[in-house]
N, C-alpha and C positions, 0 to 999 in steps of 0.2 A: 491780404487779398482784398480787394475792390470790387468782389459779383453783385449787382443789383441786390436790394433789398425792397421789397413791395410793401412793407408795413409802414412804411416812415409818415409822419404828420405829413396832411397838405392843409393850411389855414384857410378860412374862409375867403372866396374869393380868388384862391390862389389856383395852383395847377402844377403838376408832376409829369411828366411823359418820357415814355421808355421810345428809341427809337432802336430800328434796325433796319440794313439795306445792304443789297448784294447783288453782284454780277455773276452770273454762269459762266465757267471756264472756256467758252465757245465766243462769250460776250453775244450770246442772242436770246438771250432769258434775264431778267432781273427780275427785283421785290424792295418794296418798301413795309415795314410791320413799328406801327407805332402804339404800343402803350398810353392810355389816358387816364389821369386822373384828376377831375377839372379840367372837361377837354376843352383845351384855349380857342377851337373854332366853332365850338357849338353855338349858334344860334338860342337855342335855348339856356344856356349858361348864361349869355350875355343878357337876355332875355331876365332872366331870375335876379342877375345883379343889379338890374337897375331901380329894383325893389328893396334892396339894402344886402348884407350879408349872406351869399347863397352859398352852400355846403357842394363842396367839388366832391363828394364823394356819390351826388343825387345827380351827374353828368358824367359816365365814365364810355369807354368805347376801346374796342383796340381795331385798329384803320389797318387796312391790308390792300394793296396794289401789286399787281402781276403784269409784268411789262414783256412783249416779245410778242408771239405769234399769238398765244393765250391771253389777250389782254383781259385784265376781271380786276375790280375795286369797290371797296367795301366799306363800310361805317357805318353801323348801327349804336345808336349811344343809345344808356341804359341806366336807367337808376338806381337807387341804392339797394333797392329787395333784389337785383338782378348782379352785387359785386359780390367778391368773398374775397378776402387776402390776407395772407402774413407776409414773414420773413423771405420767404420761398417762394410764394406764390400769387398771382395773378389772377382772379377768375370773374372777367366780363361775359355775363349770359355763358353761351357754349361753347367759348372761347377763351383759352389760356395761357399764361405765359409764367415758366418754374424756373428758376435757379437753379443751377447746380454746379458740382464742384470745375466742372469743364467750359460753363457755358451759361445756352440758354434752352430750352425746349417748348415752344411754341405752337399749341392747339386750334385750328383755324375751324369754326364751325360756321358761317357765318352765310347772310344771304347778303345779294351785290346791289344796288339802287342806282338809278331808278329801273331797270331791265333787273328782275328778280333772277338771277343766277342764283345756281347754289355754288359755296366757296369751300369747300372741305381738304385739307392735310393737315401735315406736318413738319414744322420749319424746325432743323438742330441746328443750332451754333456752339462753335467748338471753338478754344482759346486758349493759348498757352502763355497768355500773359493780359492780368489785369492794371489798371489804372485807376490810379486816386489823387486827381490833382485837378480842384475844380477850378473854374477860371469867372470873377463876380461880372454878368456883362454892364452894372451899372453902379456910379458913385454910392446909391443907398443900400445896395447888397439885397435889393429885392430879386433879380434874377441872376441864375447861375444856370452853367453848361459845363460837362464833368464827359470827357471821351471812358469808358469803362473796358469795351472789346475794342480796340480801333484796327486791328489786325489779326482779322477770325476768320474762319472759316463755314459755311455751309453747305446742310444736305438737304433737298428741298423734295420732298414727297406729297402732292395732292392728287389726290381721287377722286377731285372734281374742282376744277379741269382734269385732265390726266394729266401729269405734269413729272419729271421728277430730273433735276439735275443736283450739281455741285459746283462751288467756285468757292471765289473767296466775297469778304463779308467785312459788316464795321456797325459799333454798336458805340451811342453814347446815351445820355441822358439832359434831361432839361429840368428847372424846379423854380417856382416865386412862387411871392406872396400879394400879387398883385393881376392884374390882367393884364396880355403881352400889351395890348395895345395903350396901356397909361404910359407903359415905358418905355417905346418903341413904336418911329416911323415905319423904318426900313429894315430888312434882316436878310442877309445876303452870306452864305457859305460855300466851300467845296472842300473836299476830300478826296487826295487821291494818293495811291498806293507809286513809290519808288523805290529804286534801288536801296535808297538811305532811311527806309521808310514809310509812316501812312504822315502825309503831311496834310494839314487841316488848317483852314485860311477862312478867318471870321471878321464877318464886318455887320454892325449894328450902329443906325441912325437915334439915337434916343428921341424923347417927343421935344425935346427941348432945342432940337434944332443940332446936336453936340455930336461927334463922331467918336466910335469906339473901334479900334482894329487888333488885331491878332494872329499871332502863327504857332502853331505846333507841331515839332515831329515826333512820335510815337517809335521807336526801335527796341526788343530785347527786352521790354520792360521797363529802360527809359525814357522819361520824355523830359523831350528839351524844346528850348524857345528858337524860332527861324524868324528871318527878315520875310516881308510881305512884298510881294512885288505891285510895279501898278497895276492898276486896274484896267480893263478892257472891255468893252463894250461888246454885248453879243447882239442877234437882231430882238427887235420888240414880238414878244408872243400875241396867239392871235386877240388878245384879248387887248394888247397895244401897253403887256407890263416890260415895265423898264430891266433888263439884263444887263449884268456886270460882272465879271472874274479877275478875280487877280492872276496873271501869269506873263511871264516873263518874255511872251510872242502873242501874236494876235491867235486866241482860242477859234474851235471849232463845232458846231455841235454836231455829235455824231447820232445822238436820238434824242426827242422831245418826249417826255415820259408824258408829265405837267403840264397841262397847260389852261392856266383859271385864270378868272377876274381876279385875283388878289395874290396868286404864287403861281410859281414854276419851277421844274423841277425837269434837269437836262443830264444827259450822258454827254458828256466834251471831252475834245483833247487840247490841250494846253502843253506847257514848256515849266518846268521848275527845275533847277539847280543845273541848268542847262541840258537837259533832257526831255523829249518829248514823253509826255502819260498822259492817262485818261482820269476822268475825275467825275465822283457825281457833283451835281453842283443846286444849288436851291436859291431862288429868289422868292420875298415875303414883303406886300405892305399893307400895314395895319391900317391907311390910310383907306387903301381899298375894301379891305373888307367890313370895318364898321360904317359903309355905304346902304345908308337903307335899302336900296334897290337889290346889292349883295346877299343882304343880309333875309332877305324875303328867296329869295335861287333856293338859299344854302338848302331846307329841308328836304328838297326833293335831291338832294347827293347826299345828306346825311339825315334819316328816320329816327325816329326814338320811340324806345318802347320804357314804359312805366315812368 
């Protein structure tokens, strides 16, 4: 088995993050839940490393966004008197995330910025098959992407919002010993669930100008490698960042979740193995966000306490 483990080393400088995202079976509710350790957007991380060697475990946060009628997003980072973790466990301030033999169970306590909401439930995710096959996104093996749940399930209960559905879900992980942005222009993904499986289609600009691409299908417990189709252009967000998908028709976006100076983050429908589906999809440049201009925004969307 392949369940998350929360105790593992992060190196100095480095950074860990647990992700997870899911559609309501209605497709008019979704969520995004990321795990951080060393959180790679913190202003303040970035902040601390240009001072030499800074301890990712003194920048941690777990990021929550509510997409649909309820929209609500959250990040509060948090320093190291504010983490606790092993094996099993996750504990940023009043927010957690546990292992278990099914899954994941995820504690959301948290308040929203810069409009102080309060954020309170409980995310389950449910899996009947784990993954263990990391994939290096760079020649020196400083960063890696490892799919863990990529065809799970969720039951989504908040009591602030009122909130509570079901659907289905997708869960991977991320890990280096580096900051994204030494080793990475561009970072551009989607995910989407077919007939044949959850197919996952990675593409990264390294800083050195060099391209990296990839595919994956996830079925039964297998995972195999798939051809990538071209690339396609979506429109530029309102911030004027550049969008791209791999699929094998010209894409559609069916909701804009995302939408920043430096990422984006789309519900589309696309074409793979000559079938139309839907897919999350993520645009990322690290060109953008180490923008001093960027980089002074960031606090008032992401707060830190200690």
């Amino acid at each position: 088995m392949a369940r998350p483990r929360f105790d593992v080393n992060v190196p100095p400088n480095g950074y860990r993050w647990w992700y997870i995202d899911a559609l309501s079976a209605d497709g008019q509710n979704g969520l995004t839940i990321i795990g951080f350790i060393g959180s790679v957007f913190s202003p303040y991380y970035r902040r601390a490393r240009k001072n030499g060697e800074a301890n990712p475990q003194c920048h941690c946060a777990i990021n929550v966004a509510l997409y649909g009628s309820k929209r609500r997003w959250a990040m509060t980072e948090r320093g190291a008197s504010y983490v606790k973790r092993d094996a099993q466990a996750l504990n940023v301030g009043p927010s957690s995330m546990v292992s278990n033999e099914s899954g994941l169970t995820i504690e959301i306590n948290e308040r929203c910025a810069p409009l102080p909401f309060a954020l309170r439930g409980t995310v389950r995710l449910l899996a009947d098959h784990f993954y263990n096959a990391p994939v290096k996104l760079d020649d020196d093996g400083k960063h890696y992407w490892q799919a863990v749940a990529p065809q799970a399930r969720v039951a989504v209960e908040f009591e602030n919002p009122n909130l509570s559905w079901q659907g289905q879900a997708y869960h991977d992980m991320n890990w280096g010993s580096e900051p994204l942005e030494n080793g990475f222009k561009n970072w551009t993904w989607a995910r989407a669930n077919t007939a044949q499986g959850m197919q996952v289609l990675y593409d990264v600009e390294h800083r050195d100008g060099s391209h990296f691409c990839f595919g994956r299908q996830f079925k039964g417990g297998i995972v195999s490698q798939r051809e990538v189709p071209p690339f396609h252009r979506l429109p530029r967000g309102l911030w004027g960042m550049t969008r791209q998908v791999r699929s094998e028709t010209s894409p559609r976006i069916i909701a804009k979740l995302e939408d920043t100076p430096f990422y984006t983050r789309d519900h589309i429908a696309m074409t793979l193995d000559g079938a139309a589906c839907e897919a999350f999809h993520e645009s990322l440049s690290l060109d953008r966000f180490i923008n001093p201009v960027i980089q002074r925004m960031l606090p008032f969307r992401m707060p830190r306490v200690g």
